[in-house]
CHARMM-style PDB file with segment names, atoms N, HN, CA, C and O in Angstrom:
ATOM      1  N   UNK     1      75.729  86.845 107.420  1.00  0.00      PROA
ATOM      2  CA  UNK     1      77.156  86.686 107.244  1.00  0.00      PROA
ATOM      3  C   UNK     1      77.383  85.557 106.242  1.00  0.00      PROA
ATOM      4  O   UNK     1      77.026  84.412 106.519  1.00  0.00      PROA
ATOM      5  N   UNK     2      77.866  85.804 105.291  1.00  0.00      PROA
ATOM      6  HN  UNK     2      78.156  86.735 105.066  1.00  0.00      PROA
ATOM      7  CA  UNK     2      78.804  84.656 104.722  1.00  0.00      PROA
ATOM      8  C   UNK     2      80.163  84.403 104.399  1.00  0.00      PROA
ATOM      9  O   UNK     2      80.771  85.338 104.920  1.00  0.00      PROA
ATOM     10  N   UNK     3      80.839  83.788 103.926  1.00  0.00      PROA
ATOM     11  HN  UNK     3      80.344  83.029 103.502  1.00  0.00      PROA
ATOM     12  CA  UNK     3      82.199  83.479 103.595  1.00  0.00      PROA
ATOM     13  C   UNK     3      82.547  83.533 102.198  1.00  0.00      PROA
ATOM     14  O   UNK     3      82.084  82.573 101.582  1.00  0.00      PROA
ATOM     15  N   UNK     4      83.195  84.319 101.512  1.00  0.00      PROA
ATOM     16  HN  UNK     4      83.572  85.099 102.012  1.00  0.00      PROA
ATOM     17  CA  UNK     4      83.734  83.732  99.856  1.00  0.00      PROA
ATOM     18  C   UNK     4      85.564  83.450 100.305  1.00  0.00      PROA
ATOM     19  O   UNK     4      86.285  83.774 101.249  1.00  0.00      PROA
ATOM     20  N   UNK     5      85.668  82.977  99.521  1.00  0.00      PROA
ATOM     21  HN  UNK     5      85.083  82.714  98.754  1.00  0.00      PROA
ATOM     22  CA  UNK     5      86.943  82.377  99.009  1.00  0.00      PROA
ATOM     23  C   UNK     5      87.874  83.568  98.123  1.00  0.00      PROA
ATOM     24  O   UNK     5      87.912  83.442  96.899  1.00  0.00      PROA
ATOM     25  N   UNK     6      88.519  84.568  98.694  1.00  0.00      PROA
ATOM     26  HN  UNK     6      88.488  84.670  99.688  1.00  0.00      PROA
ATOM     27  CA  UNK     6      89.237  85.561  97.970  1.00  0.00      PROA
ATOM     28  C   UNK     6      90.465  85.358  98.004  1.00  0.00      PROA
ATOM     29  O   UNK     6      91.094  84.899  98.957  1.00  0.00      PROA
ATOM     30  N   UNK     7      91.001  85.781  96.666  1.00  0.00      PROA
ATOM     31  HN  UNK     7      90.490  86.154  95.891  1.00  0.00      PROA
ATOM     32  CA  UNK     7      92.172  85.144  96.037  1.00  0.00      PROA
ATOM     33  C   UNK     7      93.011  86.784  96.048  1.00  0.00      PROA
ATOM     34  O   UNK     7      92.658  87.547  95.149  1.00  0.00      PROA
ATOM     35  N   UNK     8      94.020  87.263  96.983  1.00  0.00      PROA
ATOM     36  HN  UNK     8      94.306  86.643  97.713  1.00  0.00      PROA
ATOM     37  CA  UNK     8      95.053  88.239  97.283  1.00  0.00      PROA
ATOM     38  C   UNK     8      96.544  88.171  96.116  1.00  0.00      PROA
ATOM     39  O   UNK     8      97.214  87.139  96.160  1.00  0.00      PROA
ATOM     40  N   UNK     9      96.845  88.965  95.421  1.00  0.00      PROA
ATOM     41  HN  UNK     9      96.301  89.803  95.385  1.00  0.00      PROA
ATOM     42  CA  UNK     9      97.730  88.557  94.512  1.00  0.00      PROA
ATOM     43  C   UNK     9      98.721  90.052  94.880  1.00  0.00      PROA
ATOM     44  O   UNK     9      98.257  91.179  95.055  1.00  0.00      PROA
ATOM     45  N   UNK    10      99.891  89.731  94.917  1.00  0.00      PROA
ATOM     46  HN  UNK    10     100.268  88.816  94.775  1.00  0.00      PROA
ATOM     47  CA  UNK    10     101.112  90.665  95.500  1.00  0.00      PROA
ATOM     48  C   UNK    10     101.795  91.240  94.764  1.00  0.00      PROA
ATOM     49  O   UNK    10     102.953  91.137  95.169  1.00  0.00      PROA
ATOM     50  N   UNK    11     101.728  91.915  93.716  1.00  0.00      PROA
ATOM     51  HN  UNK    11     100.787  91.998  93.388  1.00  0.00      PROA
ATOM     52  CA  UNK    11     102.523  92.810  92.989  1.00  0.00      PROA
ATOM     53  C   UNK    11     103.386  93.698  93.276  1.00  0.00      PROA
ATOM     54  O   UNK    11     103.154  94.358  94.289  1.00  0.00      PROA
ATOM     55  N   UNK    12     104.632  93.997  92.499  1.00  0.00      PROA
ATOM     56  HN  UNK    12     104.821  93.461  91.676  1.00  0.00      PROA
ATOM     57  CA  UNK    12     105.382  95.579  92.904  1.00  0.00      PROA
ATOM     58  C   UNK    12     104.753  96.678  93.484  1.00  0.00      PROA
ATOM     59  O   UNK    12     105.101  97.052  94.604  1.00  0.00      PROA
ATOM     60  N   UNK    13     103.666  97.374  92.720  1.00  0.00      PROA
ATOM     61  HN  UNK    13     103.384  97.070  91.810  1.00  0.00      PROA
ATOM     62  CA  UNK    13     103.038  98.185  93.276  1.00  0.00      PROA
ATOM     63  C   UNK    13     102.262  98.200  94.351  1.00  0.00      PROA
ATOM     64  O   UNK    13     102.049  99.250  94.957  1.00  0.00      PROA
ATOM     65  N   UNK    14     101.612  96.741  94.815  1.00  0.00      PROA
ATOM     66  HN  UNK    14     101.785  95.888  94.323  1.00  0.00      PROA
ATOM     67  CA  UNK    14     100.796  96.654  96.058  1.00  0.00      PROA
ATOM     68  C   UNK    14     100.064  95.342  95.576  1.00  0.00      PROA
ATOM     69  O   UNK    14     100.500  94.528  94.763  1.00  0.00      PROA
ATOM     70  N   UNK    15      98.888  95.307  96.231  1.00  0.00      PROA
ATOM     71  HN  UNK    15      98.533  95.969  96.892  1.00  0.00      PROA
ATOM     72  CA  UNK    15      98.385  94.096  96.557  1.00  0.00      PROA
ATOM     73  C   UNK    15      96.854  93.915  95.954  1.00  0.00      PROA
ATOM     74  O   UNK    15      96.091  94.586  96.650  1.00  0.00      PROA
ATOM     75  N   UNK    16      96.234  93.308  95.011  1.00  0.00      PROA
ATOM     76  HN  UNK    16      96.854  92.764  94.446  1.00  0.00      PROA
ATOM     77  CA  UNK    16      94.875  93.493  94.409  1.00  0.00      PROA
ATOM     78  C   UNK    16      94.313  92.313  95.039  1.00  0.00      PROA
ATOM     79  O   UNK    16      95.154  91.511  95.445  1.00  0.00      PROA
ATOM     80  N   UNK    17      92.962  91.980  95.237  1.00  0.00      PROA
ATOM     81  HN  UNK    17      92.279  92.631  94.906  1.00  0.00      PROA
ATOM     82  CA  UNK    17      92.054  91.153  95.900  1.00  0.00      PROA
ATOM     83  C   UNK    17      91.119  90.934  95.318  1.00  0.00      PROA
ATOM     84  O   UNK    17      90.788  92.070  94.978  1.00  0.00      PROA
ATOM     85  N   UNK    18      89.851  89.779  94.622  1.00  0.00      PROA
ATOM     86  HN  UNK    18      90.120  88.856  94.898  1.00  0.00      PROA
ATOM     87  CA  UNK    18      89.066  89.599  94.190  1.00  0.00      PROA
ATOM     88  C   UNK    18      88.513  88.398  94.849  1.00  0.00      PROA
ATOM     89  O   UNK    18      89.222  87.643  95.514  1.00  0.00      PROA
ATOM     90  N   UNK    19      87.170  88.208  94.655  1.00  0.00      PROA
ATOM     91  HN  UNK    19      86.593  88.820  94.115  1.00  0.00      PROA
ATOM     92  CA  UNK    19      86.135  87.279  95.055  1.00  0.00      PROA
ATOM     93  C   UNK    19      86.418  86.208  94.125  1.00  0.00      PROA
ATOM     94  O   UNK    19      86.927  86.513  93.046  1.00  0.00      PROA
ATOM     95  N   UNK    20      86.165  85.014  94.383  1.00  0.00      PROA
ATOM     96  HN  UNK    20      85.752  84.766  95.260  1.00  0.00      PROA
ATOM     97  CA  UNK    20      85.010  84.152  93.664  1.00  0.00      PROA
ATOM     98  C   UNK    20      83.699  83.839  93.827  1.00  0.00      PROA
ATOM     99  O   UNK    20      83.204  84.119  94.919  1.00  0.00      PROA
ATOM    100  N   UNK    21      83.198  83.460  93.219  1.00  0.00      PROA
ATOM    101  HN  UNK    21      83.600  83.232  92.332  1.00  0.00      PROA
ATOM    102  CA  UNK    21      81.860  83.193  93.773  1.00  0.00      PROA
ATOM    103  C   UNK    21      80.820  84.156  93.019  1.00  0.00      PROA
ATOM    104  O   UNK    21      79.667  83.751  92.875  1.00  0.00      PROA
ATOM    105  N   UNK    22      81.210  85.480  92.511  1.00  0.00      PROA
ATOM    106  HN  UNK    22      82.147  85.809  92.628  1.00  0.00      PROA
ATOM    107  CA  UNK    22      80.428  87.253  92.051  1.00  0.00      PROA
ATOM    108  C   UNK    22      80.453  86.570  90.761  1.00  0.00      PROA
ATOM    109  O   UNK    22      81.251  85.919  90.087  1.00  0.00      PROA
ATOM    110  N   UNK    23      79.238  86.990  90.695  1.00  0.00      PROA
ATOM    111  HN  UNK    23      78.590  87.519  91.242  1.00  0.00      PROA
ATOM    112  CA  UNK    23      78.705  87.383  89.074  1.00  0.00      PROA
ATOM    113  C   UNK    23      79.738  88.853  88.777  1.00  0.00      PROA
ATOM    114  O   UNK    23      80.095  89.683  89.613  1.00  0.00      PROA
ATOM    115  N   UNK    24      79.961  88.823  87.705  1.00  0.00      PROA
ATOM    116  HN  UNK    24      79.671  88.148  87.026  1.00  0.00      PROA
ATOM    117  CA  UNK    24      80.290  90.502  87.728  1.00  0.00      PROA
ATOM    118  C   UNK    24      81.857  90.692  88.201  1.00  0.00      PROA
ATOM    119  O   UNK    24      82.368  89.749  88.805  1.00  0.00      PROA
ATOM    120  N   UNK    25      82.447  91.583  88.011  1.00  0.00      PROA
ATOM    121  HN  UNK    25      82.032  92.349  87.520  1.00  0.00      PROA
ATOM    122  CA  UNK    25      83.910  92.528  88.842  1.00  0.00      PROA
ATOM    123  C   UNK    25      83.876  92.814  89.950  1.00  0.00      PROA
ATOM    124  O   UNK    25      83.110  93.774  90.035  1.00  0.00      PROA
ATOM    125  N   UNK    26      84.254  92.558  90.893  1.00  0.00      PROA
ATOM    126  HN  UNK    26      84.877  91.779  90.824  1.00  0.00      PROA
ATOM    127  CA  UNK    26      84.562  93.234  92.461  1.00  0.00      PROA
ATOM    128  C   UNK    26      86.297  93.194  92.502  1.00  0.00      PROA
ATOM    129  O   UNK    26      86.802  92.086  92.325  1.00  0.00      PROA
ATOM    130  N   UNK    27      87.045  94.151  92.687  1.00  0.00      PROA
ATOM    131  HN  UNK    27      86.634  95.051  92.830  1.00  0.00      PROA
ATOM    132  CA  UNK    27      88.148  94.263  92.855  1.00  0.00      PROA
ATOM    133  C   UNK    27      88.587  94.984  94.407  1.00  0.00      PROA
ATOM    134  O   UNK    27      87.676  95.747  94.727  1.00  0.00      PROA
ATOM    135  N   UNK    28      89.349  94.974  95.124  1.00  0.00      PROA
ATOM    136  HN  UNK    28      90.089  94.355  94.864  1.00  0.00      PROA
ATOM    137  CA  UNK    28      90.313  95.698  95.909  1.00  0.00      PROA
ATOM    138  C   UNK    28      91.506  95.774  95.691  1.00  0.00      PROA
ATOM    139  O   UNK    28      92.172  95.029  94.972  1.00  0.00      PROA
ATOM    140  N   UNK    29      91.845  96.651  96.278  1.00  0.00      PROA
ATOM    141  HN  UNK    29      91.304  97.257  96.862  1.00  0.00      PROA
ATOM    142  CA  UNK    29      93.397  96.846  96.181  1.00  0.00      PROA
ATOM    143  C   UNK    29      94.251  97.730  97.468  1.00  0.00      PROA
ATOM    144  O   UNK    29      93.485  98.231  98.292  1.00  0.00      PROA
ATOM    145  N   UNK    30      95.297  97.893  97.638  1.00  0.00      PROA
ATOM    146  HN  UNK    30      95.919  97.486  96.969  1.00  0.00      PROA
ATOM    147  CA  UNK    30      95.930  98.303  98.737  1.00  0.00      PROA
ATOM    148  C   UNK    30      97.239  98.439  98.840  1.00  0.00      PROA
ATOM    149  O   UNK    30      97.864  97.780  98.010  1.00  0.00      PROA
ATOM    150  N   UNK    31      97.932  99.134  99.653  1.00  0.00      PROA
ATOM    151  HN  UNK    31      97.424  99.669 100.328  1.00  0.00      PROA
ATOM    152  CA  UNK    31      99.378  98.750  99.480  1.00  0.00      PROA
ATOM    153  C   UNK    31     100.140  97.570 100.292  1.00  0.00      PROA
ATOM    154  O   UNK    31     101.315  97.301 100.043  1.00  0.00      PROA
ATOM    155  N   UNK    32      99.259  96.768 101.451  1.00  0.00      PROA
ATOM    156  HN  UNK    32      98.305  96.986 101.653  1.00  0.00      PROA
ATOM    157  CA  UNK    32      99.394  95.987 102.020  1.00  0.00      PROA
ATOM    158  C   UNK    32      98.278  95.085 101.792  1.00  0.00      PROA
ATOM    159  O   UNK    32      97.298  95.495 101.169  1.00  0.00      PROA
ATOM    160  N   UNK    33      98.343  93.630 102.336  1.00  0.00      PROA
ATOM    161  HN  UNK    33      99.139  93.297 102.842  1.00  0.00      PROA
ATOM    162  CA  UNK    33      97.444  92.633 102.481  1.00  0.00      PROA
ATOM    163  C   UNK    33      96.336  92.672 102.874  1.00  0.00      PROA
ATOM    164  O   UNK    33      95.432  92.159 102.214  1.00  0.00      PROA
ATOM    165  N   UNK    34      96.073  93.387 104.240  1.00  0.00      PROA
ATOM    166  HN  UNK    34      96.808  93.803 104.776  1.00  0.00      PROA
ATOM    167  CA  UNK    34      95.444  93.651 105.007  1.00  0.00      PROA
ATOM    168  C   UNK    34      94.534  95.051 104.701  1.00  0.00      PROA
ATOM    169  O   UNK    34      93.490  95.341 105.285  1.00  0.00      PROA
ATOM    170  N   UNK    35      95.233  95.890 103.575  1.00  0.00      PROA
ATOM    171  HN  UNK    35      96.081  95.654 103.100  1.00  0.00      PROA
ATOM    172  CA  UNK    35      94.469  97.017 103.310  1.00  0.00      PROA
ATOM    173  C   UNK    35      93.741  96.387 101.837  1.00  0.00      PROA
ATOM    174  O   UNK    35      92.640  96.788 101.461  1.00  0.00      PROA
ATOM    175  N   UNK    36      94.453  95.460 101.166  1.00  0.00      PROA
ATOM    176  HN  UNK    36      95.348  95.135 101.471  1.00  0.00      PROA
ATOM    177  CA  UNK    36      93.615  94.765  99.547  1.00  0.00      PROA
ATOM    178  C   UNK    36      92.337  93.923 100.160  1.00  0.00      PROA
ATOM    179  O   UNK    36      91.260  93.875  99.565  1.00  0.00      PROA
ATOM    180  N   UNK    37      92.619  93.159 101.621  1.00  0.00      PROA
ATOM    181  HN  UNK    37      93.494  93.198 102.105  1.00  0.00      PROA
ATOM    182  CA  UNK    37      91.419  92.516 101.393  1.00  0.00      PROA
ATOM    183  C   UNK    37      90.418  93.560 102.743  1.00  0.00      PROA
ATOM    184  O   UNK    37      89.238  93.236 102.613  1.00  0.00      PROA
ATOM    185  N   UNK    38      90.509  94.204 103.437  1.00  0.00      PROA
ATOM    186  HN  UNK    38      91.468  94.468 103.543  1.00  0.00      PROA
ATOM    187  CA  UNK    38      89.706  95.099 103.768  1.00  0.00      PROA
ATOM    188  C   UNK    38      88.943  96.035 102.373  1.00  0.00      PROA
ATOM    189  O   UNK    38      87.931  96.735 102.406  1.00  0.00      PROA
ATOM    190  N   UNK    39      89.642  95.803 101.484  1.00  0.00      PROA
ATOM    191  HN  UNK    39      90.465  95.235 101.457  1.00  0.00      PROA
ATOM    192  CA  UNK    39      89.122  96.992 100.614  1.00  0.00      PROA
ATOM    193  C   UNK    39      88.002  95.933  99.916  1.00  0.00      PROA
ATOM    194  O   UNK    39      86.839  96.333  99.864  1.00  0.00      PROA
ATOM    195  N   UNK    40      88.283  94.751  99.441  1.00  0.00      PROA
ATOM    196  HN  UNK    40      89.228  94.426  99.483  1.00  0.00      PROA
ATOM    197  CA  UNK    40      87.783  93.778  98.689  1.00  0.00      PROA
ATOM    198  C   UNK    40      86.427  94.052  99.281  1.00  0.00      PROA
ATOM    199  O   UNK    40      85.590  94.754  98.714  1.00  0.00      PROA
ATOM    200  N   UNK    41      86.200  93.313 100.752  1.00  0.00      PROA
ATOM    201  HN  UNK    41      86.880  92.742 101.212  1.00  0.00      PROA
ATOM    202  CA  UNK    41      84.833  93.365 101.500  1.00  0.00      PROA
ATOM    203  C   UNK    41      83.970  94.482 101.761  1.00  0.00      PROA
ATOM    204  O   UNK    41      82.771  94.525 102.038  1.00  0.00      PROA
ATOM    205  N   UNK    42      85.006  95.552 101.583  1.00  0.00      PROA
ATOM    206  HN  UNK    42      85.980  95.517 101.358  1.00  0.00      PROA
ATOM    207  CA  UNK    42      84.037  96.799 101.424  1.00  0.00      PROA
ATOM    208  C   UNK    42      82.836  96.694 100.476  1.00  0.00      PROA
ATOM    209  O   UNK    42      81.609  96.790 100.513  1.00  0.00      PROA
ATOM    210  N   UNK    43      84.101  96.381  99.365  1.00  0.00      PROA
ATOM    211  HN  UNK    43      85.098  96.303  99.334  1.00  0.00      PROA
ATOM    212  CA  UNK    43      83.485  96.579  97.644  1.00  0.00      PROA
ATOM    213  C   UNK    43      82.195  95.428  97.493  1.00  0.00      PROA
ATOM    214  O   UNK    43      81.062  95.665  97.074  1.00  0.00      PROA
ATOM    215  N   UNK    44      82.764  94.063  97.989  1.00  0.00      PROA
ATOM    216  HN  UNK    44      83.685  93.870  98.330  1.00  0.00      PROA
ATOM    217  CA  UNK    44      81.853  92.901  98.132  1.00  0.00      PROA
ATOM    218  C   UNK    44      79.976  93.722  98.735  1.00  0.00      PROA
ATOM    219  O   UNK    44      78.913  93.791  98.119  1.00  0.00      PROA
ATOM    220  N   UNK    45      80.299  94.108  99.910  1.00  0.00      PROA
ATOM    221  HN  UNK    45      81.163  94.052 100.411  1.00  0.00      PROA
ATOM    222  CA  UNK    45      79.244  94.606 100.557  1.00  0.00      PROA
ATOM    223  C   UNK    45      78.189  95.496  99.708  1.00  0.00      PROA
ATOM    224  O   UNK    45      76.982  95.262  99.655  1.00  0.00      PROA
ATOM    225  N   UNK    46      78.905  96.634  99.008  1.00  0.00      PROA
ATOM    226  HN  UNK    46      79.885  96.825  99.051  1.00  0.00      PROA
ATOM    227  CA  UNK    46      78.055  97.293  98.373  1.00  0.00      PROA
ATOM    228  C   UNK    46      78.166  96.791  97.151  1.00  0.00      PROA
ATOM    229  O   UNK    46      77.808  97.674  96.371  1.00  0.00      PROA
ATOM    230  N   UNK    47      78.515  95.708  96.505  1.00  0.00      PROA
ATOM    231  HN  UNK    47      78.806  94.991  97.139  1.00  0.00      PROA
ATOM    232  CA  UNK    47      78.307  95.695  95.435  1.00  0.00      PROA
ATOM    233  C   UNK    47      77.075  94.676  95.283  1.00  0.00      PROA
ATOM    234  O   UNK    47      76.336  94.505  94.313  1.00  0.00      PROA
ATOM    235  N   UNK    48      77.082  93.977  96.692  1.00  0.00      PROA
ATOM    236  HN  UNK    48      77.682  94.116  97.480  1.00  0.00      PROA
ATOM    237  CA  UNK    48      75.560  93.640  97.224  1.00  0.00      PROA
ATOM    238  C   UNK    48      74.451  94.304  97.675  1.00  0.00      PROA
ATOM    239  O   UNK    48      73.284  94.010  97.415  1.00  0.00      PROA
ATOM    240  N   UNK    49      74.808  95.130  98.299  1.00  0.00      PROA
ATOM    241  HN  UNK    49      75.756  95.369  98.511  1.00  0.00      PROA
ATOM    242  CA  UNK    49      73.613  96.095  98.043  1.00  0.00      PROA
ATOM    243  C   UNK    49      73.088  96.811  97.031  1.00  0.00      PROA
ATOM    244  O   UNK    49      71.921  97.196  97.088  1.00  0.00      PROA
ATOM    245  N   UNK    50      74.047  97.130  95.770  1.00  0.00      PROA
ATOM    246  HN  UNK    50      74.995  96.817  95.724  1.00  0.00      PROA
ATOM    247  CA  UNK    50      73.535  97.686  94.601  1.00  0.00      PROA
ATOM    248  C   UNK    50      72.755  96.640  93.764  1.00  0.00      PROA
ATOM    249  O   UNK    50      72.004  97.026  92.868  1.00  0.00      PROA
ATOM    250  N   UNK    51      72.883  95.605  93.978  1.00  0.00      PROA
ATOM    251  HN  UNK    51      73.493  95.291  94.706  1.00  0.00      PROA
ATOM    252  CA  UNK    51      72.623  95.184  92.837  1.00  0.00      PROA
ATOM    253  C   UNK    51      72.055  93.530  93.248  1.00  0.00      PROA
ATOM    254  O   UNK    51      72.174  92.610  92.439  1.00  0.00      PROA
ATOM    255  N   UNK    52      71.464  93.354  94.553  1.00  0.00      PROA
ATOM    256  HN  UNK    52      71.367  94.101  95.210  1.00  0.00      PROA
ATOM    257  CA  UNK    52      71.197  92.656  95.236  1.00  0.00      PROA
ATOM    258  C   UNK    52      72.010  90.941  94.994  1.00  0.00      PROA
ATOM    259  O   UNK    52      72.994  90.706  94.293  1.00  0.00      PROA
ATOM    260  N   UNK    53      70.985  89.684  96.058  1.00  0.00      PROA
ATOM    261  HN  UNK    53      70.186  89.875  96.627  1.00  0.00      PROA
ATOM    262  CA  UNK    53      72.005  88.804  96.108  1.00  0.00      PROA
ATOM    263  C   UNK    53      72.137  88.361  95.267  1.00  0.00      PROA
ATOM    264  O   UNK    53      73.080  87.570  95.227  1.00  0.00      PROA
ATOM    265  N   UNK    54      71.447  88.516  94.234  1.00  0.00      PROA
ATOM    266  HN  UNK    54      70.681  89.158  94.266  1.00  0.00      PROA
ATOM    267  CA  UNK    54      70.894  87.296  92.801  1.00  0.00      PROA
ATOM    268  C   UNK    54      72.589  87.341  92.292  1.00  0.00      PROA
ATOM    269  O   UNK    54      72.965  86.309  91.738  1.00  0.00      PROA
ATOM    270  N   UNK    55      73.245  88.048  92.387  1.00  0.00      PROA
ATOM    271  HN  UNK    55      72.940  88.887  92.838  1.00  0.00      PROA
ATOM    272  CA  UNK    55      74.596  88.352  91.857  1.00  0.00      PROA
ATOM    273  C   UNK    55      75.567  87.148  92.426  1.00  0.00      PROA
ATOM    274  O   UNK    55      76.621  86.929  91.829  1.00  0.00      PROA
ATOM    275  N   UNK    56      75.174  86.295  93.692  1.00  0.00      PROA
ATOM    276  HN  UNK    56      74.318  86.473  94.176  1.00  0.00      PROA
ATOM    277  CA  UNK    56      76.183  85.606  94.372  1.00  0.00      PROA
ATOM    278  C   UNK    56      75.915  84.234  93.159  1.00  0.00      PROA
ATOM    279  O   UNK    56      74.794  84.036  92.690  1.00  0.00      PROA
ATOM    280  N   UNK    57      77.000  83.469  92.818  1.00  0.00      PROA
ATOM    281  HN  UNK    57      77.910  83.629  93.199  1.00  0.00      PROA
ATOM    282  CA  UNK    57      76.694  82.376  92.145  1.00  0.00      PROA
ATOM    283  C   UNK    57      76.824  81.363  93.737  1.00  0.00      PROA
ATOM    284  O   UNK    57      77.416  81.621  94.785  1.00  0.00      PROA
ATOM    285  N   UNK    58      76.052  80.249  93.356  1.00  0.00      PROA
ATOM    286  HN  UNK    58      75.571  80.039  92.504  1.00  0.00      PROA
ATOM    287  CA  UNK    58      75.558  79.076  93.761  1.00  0.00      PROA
ATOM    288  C   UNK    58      77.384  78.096  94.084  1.00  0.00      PROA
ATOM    289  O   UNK    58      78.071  77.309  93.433  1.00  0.00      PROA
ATOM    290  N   UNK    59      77.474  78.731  95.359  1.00  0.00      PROA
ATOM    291  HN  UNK    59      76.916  79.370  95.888  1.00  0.00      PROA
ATOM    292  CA  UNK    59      78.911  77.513  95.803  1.00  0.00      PROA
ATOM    293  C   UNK    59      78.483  76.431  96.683  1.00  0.00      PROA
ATOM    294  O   UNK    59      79.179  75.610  97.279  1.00  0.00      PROA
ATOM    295  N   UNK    60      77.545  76.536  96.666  1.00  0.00      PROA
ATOM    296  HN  UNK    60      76.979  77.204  96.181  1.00  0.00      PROA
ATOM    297  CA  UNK    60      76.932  75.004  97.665  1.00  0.00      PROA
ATOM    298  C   UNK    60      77.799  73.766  97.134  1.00  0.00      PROA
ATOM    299  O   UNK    60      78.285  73.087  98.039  1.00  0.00      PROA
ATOM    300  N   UNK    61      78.022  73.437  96.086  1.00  0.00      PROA
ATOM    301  HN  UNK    61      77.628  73.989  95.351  1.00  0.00      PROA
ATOM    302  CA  UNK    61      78.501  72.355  95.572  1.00  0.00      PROA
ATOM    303  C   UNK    61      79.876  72.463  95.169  1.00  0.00      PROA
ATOM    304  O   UNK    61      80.531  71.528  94.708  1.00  0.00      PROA
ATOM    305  N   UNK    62      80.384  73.893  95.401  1.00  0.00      PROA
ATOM    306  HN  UNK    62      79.852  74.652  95.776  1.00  0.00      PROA
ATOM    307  CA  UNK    62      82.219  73.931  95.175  1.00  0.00      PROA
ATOM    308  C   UNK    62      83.060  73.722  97.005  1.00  0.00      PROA
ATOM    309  O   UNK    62      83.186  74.504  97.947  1.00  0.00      PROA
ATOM    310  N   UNK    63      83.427  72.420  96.807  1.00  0.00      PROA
ATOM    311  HN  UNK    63      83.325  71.784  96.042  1.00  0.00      PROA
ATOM    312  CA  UNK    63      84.313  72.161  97.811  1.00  0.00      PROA
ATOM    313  C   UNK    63      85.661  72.693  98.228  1.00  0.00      PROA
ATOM    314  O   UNK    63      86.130  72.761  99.365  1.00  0.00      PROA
ATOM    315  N   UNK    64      86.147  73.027  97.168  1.00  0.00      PROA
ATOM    316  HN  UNK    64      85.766  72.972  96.244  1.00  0.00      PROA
ATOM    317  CA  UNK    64      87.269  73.345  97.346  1.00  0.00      PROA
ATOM    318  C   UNK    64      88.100  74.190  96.150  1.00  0.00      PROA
ATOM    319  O   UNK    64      88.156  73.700  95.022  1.00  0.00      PROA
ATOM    320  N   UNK    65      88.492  74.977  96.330  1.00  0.00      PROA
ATOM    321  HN  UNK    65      88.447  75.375  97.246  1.00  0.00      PROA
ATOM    322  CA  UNK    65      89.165  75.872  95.460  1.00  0.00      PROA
ATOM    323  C   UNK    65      90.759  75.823  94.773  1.00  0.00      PROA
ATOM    324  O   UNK    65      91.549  76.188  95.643  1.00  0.00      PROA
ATOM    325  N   UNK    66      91.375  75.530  93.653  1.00  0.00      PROA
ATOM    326  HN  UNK    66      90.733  75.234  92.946  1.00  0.00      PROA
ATOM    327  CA  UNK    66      92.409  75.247  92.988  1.00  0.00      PROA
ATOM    328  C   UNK    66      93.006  76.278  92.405  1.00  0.00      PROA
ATOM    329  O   UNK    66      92.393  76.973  91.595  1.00  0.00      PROA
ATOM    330  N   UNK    67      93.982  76.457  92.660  1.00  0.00      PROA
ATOM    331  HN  UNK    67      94.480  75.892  93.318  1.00  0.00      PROA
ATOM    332  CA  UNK    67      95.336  77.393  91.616  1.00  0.00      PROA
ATOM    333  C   UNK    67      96.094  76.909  90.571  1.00  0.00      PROA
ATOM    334  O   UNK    67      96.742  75.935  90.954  1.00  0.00      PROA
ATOM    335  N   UNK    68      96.219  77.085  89.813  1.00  0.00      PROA
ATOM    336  HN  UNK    68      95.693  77.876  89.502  1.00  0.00      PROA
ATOM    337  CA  UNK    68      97.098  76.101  88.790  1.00  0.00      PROA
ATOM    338  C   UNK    68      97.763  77.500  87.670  1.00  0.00      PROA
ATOM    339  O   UNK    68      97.312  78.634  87.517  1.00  0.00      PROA
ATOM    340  N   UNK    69      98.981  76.832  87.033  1.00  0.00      PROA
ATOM    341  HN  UNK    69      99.348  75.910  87.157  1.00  0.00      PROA
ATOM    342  CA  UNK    69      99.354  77.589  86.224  1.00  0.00      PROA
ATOM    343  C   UNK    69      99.003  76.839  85.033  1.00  0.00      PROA
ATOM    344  O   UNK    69      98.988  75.614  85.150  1.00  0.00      PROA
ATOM    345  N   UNK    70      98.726  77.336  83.936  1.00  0.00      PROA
ATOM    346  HN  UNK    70      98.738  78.332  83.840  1.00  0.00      PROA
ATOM    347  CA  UNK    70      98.559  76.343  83.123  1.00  0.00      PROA
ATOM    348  C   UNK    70      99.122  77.341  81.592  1.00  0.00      PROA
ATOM    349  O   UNK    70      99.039  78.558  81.430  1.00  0.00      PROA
ATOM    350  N   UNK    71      99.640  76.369  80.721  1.00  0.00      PROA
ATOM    351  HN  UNK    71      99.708  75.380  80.853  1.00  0.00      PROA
ATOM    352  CA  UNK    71     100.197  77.361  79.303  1.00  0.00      PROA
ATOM    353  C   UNK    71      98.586  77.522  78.460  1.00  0.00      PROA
ATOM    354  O   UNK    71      97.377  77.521  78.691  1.00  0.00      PROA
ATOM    355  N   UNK    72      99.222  77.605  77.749  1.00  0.00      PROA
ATOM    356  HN  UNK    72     100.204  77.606  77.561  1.00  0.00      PROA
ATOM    357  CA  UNK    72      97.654  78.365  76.389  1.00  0.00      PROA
ATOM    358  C   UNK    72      98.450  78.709  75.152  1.00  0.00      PROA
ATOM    359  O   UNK    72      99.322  79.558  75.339  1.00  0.00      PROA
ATOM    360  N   UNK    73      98.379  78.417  74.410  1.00  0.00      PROA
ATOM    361  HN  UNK    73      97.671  77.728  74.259  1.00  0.00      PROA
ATOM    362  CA  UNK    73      99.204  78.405  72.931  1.00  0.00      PROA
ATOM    363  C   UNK    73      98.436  79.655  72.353  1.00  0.00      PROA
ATOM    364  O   UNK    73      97.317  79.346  71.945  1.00  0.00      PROA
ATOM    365  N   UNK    74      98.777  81.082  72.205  1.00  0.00      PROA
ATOM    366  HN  UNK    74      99.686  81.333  72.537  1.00  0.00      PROA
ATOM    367  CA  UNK    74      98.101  81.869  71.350  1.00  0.00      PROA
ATOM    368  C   UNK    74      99.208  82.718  70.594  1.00  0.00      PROA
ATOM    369  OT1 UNK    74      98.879  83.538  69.737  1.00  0.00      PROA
TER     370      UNK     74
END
């Protein structure tokens, strides 16, 4: 068993879910909360089994996780 830190984002159409922590894309989605991050851990699961753990990056040393908005001049 482990724990990642998934970040649920609420749109018009429904609700998308992603990891941190993955090498790589893992997405869910749903029309509720509860169906984006059930879907997320599905995806998490086998996307560990395809392609084993080497894929998890190293959070031993991330304490804590931040949101920020930030601009970008492009």
């Amino acid at each position: 068993m482990k724990q990642f830190r998934i970040i649920i984002e609420k749109h018009p159409d429904g609700y998308v879910a992603y990891p941190l922590g993955i090498k790589g894309v893992v997405v869910g989605e749903g029309n509720t909360y509860e169906e984006a991050l059930a879907d997320v851990k599905s995806a998490i699961r086998c996307y560990i089994e395809i392609f084993g753990q080497e894929i998890m990056e190293d959070e031993s040393s991330a304490v804590e996780t931040f949101l920020v908005k930030a601009e970008v001049a492009i």
